[in-house]
C-alpha positions in Angstrom: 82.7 0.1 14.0 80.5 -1.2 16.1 78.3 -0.7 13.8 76.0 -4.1 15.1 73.8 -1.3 16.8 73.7 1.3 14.1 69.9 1.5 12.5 69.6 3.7 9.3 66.6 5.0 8.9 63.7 3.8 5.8 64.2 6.4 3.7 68.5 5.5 3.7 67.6 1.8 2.9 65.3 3.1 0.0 67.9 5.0 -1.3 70.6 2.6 -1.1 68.1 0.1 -2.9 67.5 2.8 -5.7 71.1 3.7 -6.3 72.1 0.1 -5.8 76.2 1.2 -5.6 76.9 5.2 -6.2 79.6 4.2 -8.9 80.3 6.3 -12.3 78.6 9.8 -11.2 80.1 9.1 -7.6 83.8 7.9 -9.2 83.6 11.4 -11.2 82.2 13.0 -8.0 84.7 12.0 -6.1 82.9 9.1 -3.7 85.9 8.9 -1.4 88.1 11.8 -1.4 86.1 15.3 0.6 87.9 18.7 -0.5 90.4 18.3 1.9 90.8 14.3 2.0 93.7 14.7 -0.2 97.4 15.1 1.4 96.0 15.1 4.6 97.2 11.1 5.3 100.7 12.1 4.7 103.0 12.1 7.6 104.3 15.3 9.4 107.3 13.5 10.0 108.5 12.5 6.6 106.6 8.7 6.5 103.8 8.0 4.4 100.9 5.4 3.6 101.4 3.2 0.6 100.0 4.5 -2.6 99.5 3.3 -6.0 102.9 5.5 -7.3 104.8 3.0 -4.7 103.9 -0.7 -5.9 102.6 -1.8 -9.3 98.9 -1.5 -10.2 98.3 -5.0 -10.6 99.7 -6.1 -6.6 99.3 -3.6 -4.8 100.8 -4.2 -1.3 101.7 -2.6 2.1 105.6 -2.4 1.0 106.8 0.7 1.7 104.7 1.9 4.7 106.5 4.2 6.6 104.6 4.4 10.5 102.6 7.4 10.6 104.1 9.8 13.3 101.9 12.2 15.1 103.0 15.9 15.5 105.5 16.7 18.4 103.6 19.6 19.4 100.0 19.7 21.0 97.1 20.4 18.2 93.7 21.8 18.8 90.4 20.4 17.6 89.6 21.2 14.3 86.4 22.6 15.8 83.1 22.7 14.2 80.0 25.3 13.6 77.1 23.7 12.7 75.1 25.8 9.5 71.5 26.2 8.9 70.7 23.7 6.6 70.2 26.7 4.0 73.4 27.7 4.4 73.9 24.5 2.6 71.7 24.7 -0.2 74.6 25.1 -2.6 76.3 21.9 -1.2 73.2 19.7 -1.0 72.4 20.1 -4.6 75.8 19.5 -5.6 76.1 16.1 -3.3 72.8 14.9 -4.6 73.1 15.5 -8.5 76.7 13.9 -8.2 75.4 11.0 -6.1 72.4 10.1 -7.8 72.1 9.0 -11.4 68.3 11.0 -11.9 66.2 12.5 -11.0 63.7 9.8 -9.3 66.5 9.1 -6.9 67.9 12.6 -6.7 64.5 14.1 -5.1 64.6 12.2 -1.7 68.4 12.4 -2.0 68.3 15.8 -1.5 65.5 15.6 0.8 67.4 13.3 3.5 70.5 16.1 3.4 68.6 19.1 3.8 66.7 17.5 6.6 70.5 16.9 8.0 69.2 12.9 8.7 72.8 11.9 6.9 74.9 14.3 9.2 72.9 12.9 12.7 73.3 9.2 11.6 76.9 10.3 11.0 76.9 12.0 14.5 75.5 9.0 16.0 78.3 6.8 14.6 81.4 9.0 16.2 79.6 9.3 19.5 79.2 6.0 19.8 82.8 5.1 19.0 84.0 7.8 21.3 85.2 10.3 19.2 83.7 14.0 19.0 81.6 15.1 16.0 82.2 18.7 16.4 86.3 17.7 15.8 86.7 17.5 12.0 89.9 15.2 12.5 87.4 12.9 14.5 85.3 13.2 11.5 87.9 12.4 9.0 89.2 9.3 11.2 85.2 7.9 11.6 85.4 8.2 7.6 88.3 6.5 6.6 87.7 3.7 9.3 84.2 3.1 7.5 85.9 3.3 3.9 87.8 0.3 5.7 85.3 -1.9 7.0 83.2 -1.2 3.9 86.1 -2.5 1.4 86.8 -5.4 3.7 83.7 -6.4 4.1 83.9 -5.7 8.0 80.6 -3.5 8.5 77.7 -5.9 9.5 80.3 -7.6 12.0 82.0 -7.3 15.7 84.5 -4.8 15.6 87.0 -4.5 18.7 86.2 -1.2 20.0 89.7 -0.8 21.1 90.5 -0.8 17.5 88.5 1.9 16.6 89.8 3.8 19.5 93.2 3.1 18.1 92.7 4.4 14.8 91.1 7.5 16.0 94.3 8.2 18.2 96.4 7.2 15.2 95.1 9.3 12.7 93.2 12.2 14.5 96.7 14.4 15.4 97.5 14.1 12.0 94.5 15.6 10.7 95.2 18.1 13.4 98.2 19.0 12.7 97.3 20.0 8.7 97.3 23.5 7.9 95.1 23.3 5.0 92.5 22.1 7.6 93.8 24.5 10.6 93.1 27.5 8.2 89.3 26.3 7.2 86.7 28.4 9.4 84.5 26.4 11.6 81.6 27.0 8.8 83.9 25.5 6.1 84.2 22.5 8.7 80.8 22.4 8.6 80.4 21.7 5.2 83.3 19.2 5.0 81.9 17.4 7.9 78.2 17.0 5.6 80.6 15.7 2.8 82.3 12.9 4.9 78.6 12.2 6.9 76.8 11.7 3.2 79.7 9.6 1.3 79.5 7.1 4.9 75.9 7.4 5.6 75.1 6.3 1.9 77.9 4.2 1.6 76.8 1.9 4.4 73.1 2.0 3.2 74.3 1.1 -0.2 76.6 -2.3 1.2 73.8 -3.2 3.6 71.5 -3.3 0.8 73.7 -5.2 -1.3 74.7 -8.0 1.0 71.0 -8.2 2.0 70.1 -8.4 -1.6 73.4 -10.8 -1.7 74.3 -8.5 -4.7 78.4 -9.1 -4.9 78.7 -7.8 -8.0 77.3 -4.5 -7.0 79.2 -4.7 -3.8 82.3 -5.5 -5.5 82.0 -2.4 -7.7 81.0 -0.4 -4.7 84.3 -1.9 -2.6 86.5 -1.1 -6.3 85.4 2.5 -6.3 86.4 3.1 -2.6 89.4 1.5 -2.4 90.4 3.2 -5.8 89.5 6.5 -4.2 91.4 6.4 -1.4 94.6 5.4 -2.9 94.4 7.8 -5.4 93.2 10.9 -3.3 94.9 10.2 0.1 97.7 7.4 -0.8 96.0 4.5 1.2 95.3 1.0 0.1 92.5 -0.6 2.3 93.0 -3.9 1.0 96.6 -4.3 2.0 95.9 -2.9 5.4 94.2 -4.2 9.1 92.7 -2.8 11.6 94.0 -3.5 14.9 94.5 -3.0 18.8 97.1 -0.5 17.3 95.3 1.0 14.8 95.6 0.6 11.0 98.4 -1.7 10.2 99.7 -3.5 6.8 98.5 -6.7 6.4 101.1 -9.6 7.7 
């Protein structure tokens, strides 16, 4: 995600190196599936992503994929208010006791959200991939492109920003184009946008600190606990797809 570029700041990296992979509190949590994350990949025009109902659990493959169609009609922005970061409070405390395992780690957890740091790396990250962080679908599109590179071990290299540019056109008029997120108030946005920027920001501290530390069974666990999430909250198997000039594609 042309991520090359993309420095988290010393108090990220400590974090990642104290939680090491965010894996049974974050599993229960729900790591990879925000409120909303849910049936939001499903196609408006009947197709769907591949999900763990479709193939068997031990093989999971791309059979099945039906080629997400985007909404005939036009969509607006799913449009963002920024809150007071205590407006948050509520939200901050539940993201950090979910996230971190006690309370040593779950102090300057909860410090980095209510400084917003994790939402402005997060910012950083769609602006420089050329999608708009005041646009929940861009949001939700920078998310499950990072949930991608994380699981295929992707993130610390090159990635063709026409890709990225692909998967945000791909995905970003479905997101649209959902009423459950068309009928969310720009301050409920807000909060789903701070969901999605803490479960990437940490996530990509947490694999940077693992393949620095050349932890793979910590990364492994890490890459298990995403991939499981996503197939089981929004249908999609990151291992059995690509990402390419065309967006997200199954593999072969």
């Amino acid at each position: 995600m042309k991520n090359n570029n993309l420095r988290l700041s010393v108090t990220l990296l400590a974090l990642a190196a104290l939680l090491t992979a965010p894996l049974a509190t974050a599993q229960q949590f729900g790591f990879v599936q925000p409120s909303f994350f849910g049936d939001i990949a499903l196609s408006h025009s009947g197709g769907r992503y591949p999900s763990s109902d479709d193939d068997d659990e031990d093989a999971p493959s791309a059979q099945g994929w039906s080629e997400p169609q985007a909404p005939s009609e036009s969509t607006a922005p799913l449009t963002i208010r920024r809150l007071e970061s205590s407006s948050l409070e509520s939200l901050h405390l539940e993201l950090a006791t979910a996230m971190a395992p006690d309370e040593s780690t779950r102090a300057p957890l909860l410090q980095a959200l209510r400084s917003g740091e994790m939402a402005a790396q997060f910012d950083e990250i769609l602006r420089y991939n050329q999608m708009d962080p005041t646009d929940l679908a861009n949001a939700l599109t920078a998310y499950t492109v990072v949930m991608w590179l994380i699981v295929n071990e992707q993130l610390d290299g090159p990635t063709d920003p026409t890709a990225i540019h692909a998967a945000r056109d791909q995905f970003s008029p479905l997101f649209r184009a959902d009423p459950a997120l068309q009928q969310l108030d720009p301050g409920q946005r807000a909060a789903e946008f701070e969901r999605l920027a803490s479960f990437s920001v940490l996530g990509i501290a947490a694999y940077m600190h693992q393949r620095n530390e050349n932890d793979r069974e910590s990364l492994r666990q890490l890459q298990d606990a995403i991939n499981e999430g996503m197939r089981s909250s929004g249908g999609l198997d990151l291992r059995t797809l690509e990402l390419t000039s065309t967006g997200l594609r199954p593999r072969g």
